[in-house]
C-alpha positions as CSV (number, residue, x, y, z in Angstrom):
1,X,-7.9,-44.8,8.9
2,X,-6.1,-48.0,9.2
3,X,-3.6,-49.0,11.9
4,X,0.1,-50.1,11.8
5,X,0.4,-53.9,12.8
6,X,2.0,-54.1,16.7
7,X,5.4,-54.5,15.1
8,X,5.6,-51.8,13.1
9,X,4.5,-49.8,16.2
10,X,7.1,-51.0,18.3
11,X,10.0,-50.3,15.6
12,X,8.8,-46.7,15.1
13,X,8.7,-46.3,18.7
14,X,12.7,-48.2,18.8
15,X,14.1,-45.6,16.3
16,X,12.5,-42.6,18.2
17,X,9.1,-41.6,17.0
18,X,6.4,-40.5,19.3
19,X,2.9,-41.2,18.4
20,X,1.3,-38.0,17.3
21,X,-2.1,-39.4,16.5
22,X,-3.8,-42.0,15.5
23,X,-1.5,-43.5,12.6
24,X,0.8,-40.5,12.5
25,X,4.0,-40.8,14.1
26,X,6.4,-38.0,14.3
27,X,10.0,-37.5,15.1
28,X,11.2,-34.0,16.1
29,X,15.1,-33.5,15.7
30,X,16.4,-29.7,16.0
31,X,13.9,-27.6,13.9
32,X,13.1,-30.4,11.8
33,X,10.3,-32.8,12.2
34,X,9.8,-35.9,10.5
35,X,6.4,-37.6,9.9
36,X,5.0,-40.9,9.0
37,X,1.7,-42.3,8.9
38,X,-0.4,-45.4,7.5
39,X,-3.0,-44.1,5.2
40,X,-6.2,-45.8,4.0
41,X,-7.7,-49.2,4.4
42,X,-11.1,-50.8,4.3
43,X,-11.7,-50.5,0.8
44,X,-9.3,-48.4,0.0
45,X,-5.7,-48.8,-1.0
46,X,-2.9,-48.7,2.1
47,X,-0.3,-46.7,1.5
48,X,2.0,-45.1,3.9
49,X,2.9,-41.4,3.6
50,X,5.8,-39.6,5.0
51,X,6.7,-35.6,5.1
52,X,9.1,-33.8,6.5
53,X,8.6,-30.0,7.8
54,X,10.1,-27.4,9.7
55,X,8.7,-25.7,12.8
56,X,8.5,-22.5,11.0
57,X,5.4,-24.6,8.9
58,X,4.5,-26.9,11.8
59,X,4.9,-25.2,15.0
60,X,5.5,-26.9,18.0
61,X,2.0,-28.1,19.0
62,X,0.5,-31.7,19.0
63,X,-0.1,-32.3,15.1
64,X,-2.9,-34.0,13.5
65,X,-2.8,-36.1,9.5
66,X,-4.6,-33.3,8.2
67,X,-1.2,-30.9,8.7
68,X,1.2,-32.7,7.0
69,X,-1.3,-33.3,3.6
70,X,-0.3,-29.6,2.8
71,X,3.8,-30.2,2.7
72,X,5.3,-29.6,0.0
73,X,8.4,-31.7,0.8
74,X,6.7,-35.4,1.4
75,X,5.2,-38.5,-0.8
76,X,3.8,-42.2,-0.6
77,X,6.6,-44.5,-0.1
78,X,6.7,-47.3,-2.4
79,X,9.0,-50.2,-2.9
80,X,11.2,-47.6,-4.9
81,X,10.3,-44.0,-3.8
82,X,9.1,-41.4,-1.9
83,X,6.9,-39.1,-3.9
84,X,3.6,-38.0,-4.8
85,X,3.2,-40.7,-7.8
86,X,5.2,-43.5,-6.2
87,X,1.5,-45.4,-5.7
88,X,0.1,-47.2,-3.2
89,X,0.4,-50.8,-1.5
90,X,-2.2,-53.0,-3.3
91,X,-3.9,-54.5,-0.3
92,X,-7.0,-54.1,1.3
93,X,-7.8,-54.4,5.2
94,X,-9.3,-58.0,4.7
95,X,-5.8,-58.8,3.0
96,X,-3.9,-58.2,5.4
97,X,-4.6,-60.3,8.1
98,X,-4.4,-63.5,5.3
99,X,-1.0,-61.9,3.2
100,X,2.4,-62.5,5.7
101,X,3.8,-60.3,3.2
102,X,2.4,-57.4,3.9
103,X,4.1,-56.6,7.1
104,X,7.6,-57.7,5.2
105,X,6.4,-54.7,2.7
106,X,5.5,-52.4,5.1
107,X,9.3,-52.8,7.0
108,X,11.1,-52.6,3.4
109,X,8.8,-48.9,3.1
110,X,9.9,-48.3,6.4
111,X,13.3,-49.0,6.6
112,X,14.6,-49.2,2.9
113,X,13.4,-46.2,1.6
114,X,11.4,-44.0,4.2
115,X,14.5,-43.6,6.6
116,X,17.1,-43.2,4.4
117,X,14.8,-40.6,3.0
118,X,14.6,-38.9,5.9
119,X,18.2,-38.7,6.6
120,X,18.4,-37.1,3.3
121,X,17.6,-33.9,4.8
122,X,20.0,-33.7,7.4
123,X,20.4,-30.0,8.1
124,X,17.9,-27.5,8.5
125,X,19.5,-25.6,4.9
126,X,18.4,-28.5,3.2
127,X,15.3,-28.6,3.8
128,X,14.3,-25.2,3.0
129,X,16.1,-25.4,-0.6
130,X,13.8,-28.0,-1.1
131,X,10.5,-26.4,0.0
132,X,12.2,-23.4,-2.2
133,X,12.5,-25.8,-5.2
134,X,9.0,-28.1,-4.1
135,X,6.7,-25.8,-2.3
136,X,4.2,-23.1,-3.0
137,X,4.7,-18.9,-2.9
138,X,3.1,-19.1,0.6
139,X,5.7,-22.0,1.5
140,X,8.3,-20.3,0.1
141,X,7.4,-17.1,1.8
142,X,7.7,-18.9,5.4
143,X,10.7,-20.1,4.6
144,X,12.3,-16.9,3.4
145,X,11.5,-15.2,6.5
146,X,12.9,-18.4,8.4
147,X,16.0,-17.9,6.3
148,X,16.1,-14.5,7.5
149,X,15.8,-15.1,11.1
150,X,19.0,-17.5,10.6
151,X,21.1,-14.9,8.8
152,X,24.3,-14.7,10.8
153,X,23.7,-17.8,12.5
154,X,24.9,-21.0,11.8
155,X,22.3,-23.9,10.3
156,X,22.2,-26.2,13.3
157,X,23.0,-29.6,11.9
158,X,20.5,-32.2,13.0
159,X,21.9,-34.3,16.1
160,X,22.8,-37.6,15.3
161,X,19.5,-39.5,14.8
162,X,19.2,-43.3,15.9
163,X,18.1,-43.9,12.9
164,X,20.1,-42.4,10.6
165,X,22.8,-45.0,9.8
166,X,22.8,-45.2,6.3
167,X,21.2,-42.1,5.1
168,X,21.1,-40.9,1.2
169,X,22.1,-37.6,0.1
170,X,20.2,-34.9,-2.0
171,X,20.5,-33.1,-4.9
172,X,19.2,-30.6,-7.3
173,X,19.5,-30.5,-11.2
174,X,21.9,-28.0,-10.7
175,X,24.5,-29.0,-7.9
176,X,24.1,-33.0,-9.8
177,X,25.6,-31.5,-12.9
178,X,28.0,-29.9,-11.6
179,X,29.4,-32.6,-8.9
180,X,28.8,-35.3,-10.9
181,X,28.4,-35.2,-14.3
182,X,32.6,-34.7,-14.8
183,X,32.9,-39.0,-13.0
184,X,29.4,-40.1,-14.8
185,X,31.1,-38.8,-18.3
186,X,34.4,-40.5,-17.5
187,X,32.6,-43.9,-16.5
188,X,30.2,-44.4,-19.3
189,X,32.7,-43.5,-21.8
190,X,34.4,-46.7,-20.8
191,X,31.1,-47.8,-22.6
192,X,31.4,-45.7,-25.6
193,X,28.6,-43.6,-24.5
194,X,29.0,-39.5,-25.0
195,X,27.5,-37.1,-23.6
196,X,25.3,-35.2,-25.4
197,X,26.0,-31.7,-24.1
198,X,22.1,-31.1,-22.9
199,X,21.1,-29.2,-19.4
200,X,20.5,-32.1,-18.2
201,X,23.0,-35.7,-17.5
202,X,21.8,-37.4,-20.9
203,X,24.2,-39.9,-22.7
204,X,24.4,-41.7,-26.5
205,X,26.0,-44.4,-27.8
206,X,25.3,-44.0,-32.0
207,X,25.5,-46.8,-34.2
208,X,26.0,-45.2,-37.8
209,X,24.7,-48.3,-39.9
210,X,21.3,-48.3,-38.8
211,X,21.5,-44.6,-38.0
212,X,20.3,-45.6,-34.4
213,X,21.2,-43.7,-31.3
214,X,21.2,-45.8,-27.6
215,X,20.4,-42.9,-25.2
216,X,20.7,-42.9,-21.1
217,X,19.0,-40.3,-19.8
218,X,19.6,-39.5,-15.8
219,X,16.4,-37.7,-13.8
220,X,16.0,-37.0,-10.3
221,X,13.3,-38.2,-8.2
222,X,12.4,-38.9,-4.4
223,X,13.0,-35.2,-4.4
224,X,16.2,-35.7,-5.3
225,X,17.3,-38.5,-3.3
226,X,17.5,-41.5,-5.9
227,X,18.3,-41.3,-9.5
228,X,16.3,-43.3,-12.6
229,X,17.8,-43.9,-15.5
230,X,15.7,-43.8,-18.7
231,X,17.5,-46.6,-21.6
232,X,15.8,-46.4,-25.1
233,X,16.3,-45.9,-28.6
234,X,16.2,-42.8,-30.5
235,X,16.1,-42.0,-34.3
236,X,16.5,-39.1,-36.2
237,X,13.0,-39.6,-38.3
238,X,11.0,-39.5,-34.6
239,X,11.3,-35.5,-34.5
240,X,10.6,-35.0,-38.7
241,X,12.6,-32.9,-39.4
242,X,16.3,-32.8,-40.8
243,X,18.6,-34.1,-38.9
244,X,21.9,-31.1,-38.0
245,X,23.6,-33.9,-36.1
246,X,22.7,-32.4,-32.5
247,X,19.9,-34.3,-30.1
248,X,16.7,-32.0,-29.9
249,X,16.2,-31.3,-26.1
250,X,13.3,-33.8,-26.1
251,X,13.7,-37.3,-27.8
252,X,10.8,-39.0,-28.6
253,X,11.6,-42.6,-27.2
254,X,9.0,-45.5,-28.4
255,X,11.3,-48.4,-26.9
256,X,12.5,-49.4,-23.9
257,X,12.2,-48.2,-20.6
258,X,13.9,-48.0,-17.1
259,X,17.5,-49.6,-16.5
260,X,16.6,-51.5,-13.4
261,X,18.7,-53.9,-11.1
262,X,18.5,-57.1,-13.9
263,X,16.1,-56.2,-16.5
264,X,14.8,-53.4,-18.5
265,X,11.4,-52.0,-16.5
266,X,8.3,-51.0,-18.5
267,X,6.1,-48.6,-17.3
268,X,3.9,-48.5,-15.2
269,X,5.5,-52.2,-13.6
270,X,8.5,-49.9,-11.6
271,X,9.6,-52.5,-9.2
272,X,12.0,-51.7,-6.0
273,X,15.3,-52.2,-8.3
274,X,14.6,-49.6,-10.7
275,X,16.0,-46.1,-8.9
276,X,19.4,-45.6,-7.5
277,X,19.4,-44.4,-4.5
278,X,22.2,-41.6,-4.0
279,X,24.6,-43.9,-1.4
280,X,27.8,-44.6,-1.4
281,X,27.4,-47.5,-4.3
282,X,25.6,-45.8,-6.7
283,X,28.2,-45.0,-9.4
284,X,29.2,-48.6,-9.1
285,X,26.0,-49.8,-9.2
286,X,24.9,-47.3,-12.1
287,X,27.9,-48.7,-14.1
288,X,27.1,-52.7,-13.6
289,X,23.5,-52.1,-14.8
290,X,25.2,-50.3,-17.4
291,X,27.3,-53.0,-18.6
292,X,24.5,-56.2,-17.7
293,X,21.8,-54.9,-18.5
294,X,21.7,-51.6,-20.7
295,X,24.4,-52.9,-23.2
296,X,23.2,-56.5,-23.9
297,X,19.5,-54.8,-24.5
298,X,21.1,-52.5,-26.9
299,X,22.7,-54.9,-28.8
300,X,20.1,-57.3,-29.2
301,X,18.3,-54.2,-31.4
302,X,20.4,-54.2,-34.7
303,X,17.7,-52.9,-37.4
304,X,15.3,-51.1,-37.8
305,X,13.2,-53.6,-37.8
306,X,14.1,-55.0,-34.6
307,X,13.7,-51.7,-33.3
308,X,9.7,-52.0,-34.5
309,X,9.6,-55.3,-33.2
310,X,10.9,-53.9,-29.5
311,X,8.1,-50.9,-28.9
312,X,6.3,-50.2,-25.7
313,X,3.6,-51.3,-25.1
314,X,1.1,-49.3,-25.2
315,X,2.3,-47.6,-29.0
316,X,1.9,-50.9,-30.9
317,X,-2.0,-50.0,-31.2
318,X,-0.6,-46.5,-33.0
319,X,2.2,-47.8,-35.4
320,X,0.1,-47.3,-38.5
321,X,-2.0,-43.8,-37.1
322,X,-0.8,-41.0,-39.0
323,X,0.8,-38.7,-36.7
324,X,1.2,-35.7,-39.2
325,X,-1.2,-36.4,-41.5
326,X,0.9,-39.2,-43.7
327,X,3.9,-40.1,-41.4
328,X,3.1,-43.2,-39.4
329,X,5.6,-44.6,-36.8
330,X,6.3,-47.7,-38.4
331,X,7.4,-45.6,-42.0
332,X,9.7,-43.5,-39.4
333,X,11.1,-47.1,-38.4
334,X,11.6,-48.1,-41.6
335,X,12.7,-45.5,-43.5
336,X,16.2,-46.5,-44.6
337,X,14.8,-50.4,-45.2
């Protein structure tokens, strides 16, 4: 197990967290404790790993790394995220002590993403809907009875925290729709985009000469703390079949990628700029990336065959494999040429 340079220490220790043991730090507020620790090292990857649980999974005993593995609600932190793919740090031990950059990476983790996160979860209700939505039966079973035991009761909220001065909020699929989907429609229709009356918060802007359709497609993730916004383009020809002028539930998208902070991003290079976190400045910020970056992209694909010449990556090795037995994806493409 690695160790957290001094000064990483000492600012977990300034914003309130005890030292539980050996990299894991902890932070107990009301029934809710927070947990952070420094994983790997040597020759493995560092990554640091943060979960948040409630008494009623934790108890109120010294804890150990091994108890907050099993959680449902809690994730590496990378430069974007919080969650169980958001990777790892790519340095080794050795590095370290020769990169000045790591410790600059470890406080962004820390105090860009990590604690925000945290705050996220601000009352003890919020946690358990999320160990509801996240966790296991067993999980869910513990909570239930805690949710019991509360019945009648009010949900303490959390005291304030020292570190919770800029925390992000949380949602479900369900209570985004339906708070925010009414002001995301309004804004991007500035843009000509529409939206496309799916479950989820999924947009299009068509363009009848090439018969080309420029989709933004909202998901949740950070467990429902940041937003990522999928830009590509869709054609009818990708789902063969006839088109009835409604978008299937799942569009096969070959181009594009994530609408980040200046660029479009290309899996699997996510940098820091690609979510939204859910702040104060994320509609505005949703709508200049909208108009900077997802537009100009858009526009600079006007034919099919700029479409072809604009795949990901990783499909340019397949554009001649049949994919039905005839249909290839670059005579889907080209179709109308």
């Amino acid at each position: 197990m690695n160790e957290w340079p001094v000064s990483i220490e000492k600012k977990l220790v300034s914003l309130g967290f005890d030292r539980f043991s050996g990299s894991l730090f902890g932070y107990r507020n009301c029934n809710i404790i927070y947990l952070i620790m420094l994983q790997g090292g040597g020759d493995e990857l560092i990554r640091v790993y943060t979960a948040i649980g409630s008494s009623a999974e934790l108890g109120y005993g010294a804890l150990k790394p091994e108890d907050i593995m099993s959680l449902p609600v809690a994730g590496a932190v990378s430069l974007n995220s919080v969650g169980s793919d958001a990777g790892n740090l790519y340095w080794t031990e050795d590095e370290i002590r020769v990169d000045p950059t790591f410790e600059c990476q470890l406080e962004h983790c820390i105090n860009d993403i990590a604690i925000p996160w945290f705050c996220a979860f601000s009352d003890e209700a919020t946690l358990l809907d999320a160990i509801e939505e996240l966790g296991s039966e067993n999980q869910k079973e513990v909570i239930q009875s805690s949710k019991c035991a509360l019945e009648g009761n009010d949900l303490v909220r959390l005291q304030s925290a020292p570190f919770c001065d800029h925390p992000y909020a949380r949602y479900n699929k369900e209570v985004l729709q339906k708070e925010w989907l009414p002001i995301v429609d309004e804004a991007l229709s500035t843009f000509d985009f529409v939206f496309d009356g799916s479950t989820g918060m999924r947009f299009y802007r068509y363009r009848a000469d090439e018969d080309l359709y420029d989709i933004l497609s909202l998901r949740l993730i950070g467990f429902g703390t940041r937003i990522i916004v999928d830009a590509f383009i869709w054609i009818p020809e990708f789902d063969m079949e006839d088109h009835d002028g409604v978008l299937p539930d799942d569009l096969m998208g070959i181009s594009g990628g994530v609408l980040g902070g200046d660029d479009i991003e290309f899996y699997p290079l996510l940098r820091e700029t690609c979510s939204l976190p859910f702040d104060k400045t994320w509609m505005d910020e949703l709508c200049r990336r909208v108009e900077k970056v997802a537009l100009p992209w858009f526009d600079s694909i006007t034919t099919r065959q700029d479409l072809l010449s604009n795949l990901r990556m990783d499909l340019l090795s397949m554009l001649d494999e049949p994919l039905d037995g005839k249909t290839t994806i670059r005579s889907m493409i080209l179709s109308l040429e």
